[in-house]
C-alpha atoms as an extended CHARMM CRD file, in Angstrom:
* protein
*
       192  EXT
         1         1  UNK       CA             55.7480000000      102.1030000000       60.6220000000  PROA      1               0.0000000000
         2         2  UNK       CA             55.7470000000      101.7660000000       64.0760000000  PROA      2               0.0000000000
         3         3  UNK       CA             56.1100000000      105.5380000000       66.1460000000  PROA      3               0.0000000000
         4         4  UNK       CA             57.6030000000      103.6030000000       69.2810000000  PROA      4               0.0000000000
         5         5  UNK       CA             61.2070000000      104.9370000000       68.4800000000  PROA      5               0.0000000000
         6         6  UNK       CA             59.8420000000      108.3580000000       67.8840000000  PROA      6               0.0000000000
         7         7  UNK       CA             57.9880000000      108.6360000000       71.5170000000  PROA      7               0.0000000000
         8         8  UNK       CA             60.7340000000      106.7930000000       73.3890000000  PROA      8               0.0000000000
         9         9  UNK       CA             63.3010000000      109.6360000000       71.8140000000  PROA      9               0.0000000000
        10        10  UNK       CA             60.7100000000      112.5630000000       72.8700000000  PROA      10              0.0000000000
        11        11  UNK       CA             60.4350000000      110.7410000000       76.3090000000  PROA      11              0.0000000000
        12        12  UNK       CA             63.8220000000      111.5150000000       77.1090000000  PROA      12              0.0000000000
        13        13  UNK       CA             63.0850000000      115.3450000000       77.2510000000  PROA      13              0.0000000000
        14        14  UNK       CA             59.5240000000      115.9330000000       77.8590000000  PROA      14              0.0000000000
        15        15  UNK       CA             56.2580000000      113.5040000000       79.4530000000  PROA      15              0.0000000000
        16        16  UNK       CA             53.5200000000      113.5690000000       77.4810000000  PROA      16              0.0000000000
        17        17  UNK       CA             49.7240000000      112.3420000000       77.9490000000  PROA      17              0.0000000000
        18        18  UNK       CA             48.4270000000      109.8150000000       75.9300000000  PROA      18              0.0000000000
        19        19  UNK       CA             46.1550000000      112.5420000000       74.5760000000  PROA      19              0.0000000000
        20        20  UNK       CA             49.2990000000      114.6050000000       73.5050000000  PROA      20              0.0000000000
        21        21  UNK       CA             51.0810000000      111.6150000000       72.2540000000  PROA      21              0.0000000000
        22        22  UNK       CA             48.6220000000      110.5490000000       70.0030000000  PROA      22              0.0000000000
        23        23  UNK       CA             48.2710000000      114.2050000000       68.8820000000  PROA      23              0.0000000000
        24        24  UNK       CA             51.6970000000      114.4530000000       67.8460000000  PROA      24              0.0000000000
        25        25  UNK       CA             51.3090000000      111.2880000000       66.0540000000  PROA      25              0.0000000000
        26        26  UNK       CA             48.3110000000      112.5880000000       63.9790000000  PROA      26              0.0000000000
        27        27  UNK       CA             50.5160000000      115.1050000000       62.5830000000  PROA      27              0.0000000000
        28        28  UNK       CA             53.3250000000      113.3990000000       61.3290000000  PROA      28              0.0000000000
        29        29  UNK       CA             53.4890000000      112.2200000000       57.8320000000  PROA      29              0.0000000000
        30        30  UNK       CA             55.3180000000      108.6090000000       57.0870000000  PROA      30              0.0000000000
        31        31  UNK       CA             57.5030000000      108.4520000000       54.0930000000  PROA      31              0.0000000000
        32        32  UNK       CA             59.2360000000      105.5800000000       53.1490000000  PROA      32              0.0000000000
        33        33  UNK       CA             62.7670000000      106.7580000000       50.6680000000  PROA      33              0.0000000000
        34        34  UNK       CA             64.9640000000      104.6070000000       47.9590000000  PROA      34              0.0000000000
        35        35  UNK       CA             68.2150000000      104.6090000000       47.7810000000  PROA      35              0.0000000000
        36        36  UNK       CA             69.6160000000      108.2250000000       46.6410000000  PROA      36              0.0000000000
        37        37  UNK       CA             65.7820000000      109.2990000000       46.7370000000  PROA      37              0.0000000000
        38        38  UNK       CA             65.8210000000      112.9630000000       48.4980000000  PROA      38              0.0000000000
        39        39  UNK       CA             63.9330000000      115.0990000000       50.7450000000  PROA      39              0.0000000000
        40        40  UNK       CA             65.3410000000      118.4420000000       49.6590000000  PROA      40              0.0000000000
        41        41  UNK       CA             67.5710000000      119.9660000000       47.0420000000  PROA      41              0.0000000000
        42        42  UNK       CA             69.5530000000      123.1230000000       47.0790000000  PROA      42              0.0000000000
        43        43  UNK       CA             67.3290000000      125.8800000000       46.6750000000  PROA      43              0.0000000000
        44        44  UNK       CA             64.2620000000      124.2460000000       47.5170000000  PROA      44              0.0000000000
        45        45  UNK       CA             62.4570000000      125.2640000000       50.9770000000  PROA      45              0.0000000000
        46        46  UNK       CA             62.6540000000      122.5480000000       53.6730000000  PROA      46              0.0000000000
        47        47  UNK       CA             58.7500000000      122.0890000000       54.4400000000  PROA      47              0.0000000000
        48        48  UNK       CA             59.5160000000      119.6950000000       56.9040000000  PROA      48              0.0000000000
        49        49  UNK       CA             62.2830000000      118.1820000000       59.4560000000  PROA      49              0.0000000000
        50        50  UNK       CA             62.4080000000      114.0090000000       59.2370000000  PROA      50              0.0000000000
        51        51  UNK       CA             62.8290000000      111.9120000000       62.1430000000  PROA      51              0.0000000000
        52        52  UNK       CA             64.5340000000      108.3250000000       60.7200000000  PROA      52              0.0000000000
        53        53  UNK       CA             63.1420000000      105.7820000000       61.4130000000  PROA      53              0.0000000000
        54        54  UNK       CA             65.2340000000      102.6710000000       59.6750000000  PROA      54              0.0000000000
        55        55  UNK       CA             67.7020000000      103.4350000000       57.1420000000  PROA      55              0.0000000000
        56        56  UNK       CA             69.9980000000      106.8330000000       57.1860000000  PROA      56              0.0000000000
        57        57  UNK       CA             70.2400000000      109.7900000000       55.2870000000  PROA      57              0.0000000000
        58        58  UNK       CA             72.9160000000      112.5070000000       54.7700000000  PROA      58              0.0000000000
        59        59  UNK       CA             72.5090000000      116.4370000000       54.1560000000  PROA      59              0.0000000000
        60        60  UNK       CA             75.3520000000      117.9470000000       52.2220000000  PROA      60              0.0000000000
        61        61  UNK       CA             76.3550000000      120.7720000000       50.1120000000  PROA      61              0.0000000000
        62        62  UNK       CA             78.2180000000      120.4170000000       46.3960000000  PROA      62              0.0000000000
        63        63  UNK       CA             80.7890000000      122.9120000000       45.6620000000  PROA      63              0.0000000000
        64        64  UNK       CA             81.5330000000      125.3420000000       42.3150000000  PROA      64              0.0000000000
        65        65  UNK       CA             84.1880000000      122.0520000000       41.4950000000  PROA      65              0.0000000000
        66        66  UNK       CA             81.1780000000      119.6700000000       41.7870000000  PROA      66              0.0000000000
        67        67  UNK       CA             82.7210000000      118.0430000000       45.0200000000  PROA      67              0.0000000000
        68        68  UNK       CA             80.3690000000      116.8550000000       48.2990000000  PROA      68              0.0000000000
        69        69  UNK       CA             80.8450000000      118.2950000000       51.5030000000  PROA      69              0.0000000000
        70        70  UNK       CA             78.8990000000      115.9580000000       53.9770000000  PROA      70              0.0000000000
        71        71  UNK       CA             77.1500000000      117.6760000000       56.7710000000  PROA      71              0.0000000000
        72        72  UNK       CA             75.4380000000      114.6460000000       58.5700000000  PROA      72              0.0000000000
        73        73  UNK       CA             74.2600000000      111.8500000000       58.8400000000  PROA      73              0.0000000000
        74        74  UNK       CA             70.6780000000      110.6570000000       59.8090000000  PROA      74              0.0000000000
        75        75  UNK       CA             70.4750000000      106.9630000000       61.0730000000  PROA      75              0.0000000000
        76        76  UNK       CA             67.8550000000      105.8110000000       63.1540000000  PROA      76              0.0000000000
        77        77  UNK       CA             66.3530000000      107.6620000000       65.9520000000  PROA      77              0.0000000000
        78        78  UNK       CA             68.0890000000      111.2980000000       64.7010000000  PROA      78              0.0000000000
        79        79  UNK       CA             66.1550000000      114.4980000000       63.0010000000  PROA      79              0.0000000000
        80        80  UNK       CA             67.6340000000      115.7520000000       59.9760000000  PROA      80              0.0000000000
        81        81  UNK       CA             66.6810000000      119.1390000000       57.8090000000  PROA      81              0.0000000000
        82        82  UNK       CA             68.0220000000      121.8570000000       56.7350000000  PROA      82              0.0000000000
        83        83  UNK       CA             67.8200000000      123.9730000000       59.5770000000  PROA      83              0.0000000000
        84        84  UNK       CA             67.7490000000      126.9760000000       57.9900000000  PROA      84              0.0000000000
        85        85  UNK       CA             65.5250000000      126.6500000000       55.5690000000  PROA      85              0.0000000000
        86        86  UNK       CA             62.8830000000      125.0280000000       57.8030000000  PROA      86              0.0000000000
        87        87  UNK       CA             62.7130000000      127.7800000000       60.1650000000  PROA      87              0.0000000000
        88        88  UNK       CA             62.7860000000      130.6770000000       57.7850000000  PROA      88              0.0000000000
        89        89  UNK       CA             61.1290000000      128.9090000000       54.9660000000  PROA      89              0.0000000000
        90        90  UNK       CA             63.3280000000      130.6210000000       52.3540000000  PROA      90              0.0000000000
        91        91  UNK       CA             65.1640000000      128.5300000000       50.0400000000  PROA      91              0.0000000000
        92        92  UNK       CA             68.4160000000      126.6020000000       51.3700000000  PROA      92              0.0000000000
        93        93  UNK       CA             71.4690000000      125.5580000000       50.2100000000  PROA      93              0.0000000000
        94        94  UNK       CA             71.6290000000      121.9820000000       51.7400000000  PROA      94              0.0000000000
        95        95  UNK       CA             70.6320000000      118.1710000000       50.1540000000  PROA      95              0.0000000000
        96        96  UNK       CA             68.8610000000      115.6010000000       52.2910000000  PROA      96              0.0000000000
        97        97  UNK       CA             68.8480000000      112.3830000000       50.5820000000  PROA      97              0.0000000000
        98        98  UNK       CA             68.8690000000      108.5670000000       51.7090000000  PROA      98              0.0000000000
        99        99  UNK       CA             71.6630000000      106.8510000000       51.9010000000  PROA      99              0.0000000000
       100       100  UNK       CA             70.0740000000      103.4910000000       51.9240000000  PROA      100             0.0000000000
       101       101  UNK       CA             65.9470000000      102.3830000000       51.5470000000  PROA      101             0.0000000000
       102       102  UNK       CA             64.8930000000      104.4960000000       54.4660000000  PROA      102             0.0000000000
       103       103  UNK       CA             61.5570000000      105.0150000000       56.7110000000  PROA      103             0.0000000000
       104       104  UNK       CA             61.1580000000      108.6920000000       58.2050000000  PROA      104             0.0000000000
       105       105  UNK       CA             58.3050000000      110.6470000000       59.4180000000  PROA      105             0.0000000000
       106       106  UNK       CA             57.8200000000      113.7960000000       58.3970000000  PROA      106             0.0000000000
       107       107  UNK       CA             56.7430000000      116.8220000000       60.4460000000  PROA      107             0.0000000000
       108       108  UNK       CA             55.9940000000      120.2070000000       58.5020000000  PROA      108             0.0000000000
       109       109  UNK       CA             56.5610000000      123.7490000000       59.9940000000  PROA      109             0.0000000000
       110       110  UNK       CA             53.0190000000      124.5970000000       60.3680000000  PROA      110             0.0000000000
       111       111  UNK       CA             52.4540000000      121.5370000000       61.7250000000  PROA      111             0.0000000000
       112       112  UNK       CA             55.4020000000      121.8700000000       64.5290000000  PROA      112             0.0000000000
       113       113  UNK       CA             53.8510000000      125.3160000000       65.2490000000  PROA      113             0.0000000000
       114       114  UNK       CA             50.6670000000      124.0980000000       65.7200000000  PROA      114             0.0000000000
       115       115  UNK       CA             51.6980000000      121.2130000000       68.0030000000  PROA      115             0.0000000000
       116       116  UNK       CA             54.1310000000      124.4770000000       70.0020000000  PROA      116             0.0000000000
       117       117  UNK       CA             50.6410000000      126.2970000000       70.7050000000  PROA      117             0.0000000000
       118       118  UNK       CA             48.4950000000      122.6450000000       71.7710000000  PROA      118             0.0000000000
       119       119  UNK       CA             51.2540000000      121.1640000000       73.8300000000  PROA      119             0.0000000000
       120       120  UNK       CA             53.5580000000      123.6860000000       74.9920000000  PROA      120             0.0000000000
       121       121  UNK       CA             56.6460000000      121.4740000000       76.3500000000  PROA      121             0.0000000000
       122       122  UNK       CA             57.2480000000      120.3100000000       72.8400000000  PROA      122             0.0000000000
       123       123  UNK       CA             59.0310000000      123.7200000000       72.6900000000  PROA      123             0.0000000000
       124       124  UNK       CA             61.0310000000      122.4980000000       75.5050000000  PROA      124             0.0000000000
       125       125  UNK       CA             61.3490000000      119.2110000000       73.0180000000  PROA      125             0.0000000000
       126       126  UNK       CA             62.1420000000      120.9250000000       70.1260000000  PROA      126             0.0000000000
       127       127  UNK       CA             64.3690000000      123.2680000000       71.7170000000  PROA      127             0.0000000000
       128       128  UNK       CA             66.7780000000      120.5760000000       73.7080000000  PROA      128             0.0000000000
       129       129  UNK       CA             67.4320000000      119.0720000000       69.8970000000  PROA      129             0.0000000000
       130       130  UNK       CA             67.9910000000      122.3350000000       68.3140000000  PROA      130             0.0000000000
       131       131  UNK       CA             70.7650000000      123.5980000000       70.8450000000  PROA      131             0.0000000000
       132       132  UNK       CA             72.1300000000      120.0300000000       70.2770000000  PROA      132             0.0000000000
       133       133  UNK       CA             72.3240000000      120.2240000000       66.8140000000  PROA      133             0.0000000000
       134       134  UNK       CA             73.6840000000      123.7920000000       67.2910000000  PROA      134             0.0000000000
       135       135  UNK       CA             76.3900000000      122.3320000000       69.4450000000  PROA      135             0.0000000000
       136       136  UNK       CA             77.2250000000      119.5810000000       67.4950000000  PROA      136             0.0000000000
       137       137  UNK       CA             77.7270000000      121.9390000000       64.2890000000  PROA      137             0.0000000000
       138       138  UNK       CA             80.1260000000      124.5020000000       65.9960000000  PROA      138             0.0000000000
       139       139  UNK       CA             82.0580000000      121.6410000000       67.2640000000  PROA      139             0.0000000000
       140       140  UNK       CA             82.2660000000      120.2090000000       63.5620000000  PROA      140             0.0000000000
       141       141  UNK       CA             83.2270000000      123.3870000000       62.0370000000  PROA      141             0.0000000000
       142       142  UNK       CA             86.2790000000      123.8030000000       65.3740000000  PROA      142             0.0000000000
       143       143  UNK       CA             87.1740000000      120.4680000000       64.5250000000  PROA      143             0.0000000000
       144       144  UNK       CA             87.4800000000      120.8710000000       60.9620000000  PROA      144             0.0000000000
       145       145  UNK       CA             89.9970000000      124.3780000000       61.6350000000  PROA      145             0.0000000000
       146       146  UNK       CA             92.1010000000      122.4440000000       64.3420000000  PROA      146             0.0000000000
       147       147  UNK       CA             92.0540000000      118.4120000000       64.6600000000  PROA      147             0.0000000000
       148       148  UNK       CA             94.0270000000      116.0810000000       62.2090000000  PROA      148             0.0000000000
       149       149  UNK       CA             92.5250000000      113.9690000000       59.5570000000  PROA      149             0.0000000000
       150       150  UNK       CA             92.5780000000      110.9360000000       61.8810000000  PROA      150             0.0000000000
       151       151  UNK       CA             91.5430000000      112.7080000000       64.9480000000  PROA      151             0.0000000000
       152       152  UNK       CA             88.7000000000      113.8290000000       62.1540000000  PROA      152             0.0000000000
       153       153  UNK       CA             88.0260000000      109.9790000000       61.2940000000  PROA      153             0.0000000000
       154       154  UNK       CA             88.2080000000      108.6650000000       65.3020000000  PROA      154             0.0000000000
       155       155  UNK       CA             85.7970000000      111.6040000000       66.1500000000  PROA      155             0.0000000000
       156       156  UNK       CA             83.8240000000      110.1340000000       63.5130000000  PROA      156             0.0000000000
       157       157  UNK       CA             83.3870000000      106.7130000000       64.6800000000  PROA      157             0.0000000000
       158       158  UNK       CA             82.7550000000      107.4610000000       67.9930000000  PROA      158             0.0000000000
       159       159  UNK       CA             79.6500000000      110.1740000000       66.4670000000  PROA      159             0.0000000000
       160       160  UNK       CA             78.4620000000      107.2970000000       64.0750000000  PROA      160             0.0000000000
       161       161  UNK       CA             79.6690000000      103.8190000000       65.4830000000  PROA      161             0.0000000000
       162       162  UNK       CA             76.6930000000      102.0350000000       63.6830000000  PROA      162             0.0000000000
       163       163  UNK       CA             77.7790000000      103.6500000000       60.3800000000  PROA      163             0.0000000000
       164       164  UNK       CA             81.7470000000      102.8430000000       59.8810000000  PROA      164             0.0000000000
       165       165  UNK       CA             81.0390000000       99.8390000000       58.0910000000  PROA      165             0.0000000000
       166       166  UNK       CA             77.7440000000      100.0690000000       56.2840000000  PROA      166             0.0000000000
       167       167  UNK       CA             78.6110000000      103.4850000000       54.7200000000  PROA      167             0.0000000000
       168       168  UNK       CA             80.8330000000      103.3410000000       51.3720000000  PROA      168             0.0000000000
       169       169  UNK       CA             84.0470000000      104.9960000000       52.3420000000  PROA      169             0.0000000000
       170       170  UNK       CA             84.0280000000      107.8070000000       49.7320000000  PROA      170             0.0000000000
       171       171  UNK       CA             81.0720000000      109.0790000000       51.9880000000  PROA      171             0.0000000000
       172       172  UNK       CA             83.0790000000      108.9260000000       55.0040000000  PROA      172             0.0000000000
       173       173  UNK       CA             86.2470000000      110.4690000000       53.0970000000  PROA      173             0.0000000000
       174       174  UNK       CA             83.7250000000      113.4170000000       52.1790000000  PROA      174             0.0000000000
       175       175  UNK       CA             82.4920000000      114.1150000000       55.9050000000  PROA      175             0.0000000000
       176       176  UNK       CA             85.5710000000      114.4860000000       57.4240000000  PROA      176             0.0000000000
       177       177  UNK       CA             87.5560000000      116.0370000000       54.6620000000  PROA      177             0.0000000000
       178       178  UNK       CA             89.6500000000      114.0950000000       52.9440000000  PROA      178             0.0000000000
       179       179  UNK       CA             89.8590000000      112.1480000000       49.9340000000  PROA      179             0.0000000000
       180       180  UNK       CA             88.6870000000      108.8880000000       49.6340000000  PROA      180             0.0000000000
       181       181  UNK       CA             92.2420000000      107.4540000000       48.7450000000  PROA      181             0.0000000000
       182       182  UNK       CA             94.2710000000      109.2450000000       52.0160000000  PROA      182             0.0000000000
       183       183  UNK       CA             91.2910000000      107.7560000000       53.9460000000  PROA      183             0.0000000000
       184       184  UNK       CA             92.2260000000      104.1720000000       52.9450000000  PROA      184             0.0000000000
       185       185  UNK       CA             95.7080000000      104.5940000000       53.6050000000  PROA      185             0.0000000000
       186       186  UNK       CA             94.8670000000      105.7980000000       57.0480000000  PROA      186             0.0000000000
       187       187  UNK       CA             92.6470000000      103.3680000000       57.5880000000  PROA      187             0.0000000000
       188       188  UNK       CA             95.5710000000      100.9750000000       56.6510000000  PROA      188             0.0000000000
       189       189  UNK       CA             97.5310000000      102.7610000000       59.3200000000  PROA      189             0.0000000000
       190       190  UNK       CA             95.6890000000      102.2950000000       62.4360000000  PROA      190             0.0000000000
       191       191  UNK       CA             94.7690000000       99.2220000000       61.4890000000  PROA      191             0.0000000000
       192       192  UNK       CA             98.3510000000       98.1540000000       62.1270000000  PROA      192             0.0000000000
């Protein structure tokens, strides 16, 4: 597995050395994922956050009713874990699993902190994607209280334009909130 992807998405916050870079690189672990294959399951502890690499995965939560409630998705070039539980290694709540045959590296919490105290602007690094993340959540969870189901599903496609066709659309039904049936029909609808 090629890191190329990896460095080019660090070299949008932070410069690093070669020296650095192929630090970094000695720390990461490459896994490659089936289908449905996961990384974490509720009430595990997240060891590690994955970068993706080829493929996509989601994290979600199942409710007492035994329904999904997608949280993300992972498709190339993102980080994925459950936040949570990676940073207070105490057991989460959250399932990371591939959606499709997937590629990710792997980078463990001891690791990250050791790579913090050698090369001090992946802090910077790390810190730019957590406040992103951070942001992106909040504005999920205001979305979710105030826009419509189809303001849900456009924000959706705009967020994940490379997944609106590949993923199956009781996956996109359970990320924005709706069942998979009132998501065909509105699909129907702006189609016209």
């Amino acid at each position: 597995m090629s890191s190329d992807l990896l460095l080019h998405n660090i070299s949008k916050h932070i410069s690093l050395s070669e020296d650095e870079s192929a630090y970094f690189k000695s720390k990461l672990r490459e896994r490659k994922l089936k289908k449905k294959q996961f990384i974490i399951q509720e009430k595990q502890v997240s060891e590690s956050v994955a970068f993706v690499v080829s493929g996509c995965l989601r994290s979600y939560t199942i409710d007492d009713n035994g329904f999904e409630h997608i949280l993300q998705f992972a498709p190339p070039d993102w980080w994925i874990t459950d936040m949570f539980s990676f940073i207070s290694q105490k057991p989460g709540n959250i399932y990371i699993d591939a959606i499709d045959d997937s590629n990710v590296y792997l980078l463990s919490r001891k690791d990250q902190i050791d790579i913090f105290e050698k090369i001090p602007a992946f802090e910077k690094y790390f810190r730019i994607i957590t406040e992103n993340s951070l942001i992106a959540s909040r504005k999920r969870v205001m979305d979710g209280l105030s826009l419509t189901a189809s303001d849900r599903y456009e924000d959706f496609c705009q967020r994940y334009p490379t997944l609106i066709e590949c993923l199956p659309q009781k996956q996109i039904a359970a990320y924005i909130g709706v069942t998979p049936e009132f998501l065909s029909k509105m699909r129907r609808k702006i189609k016209k």
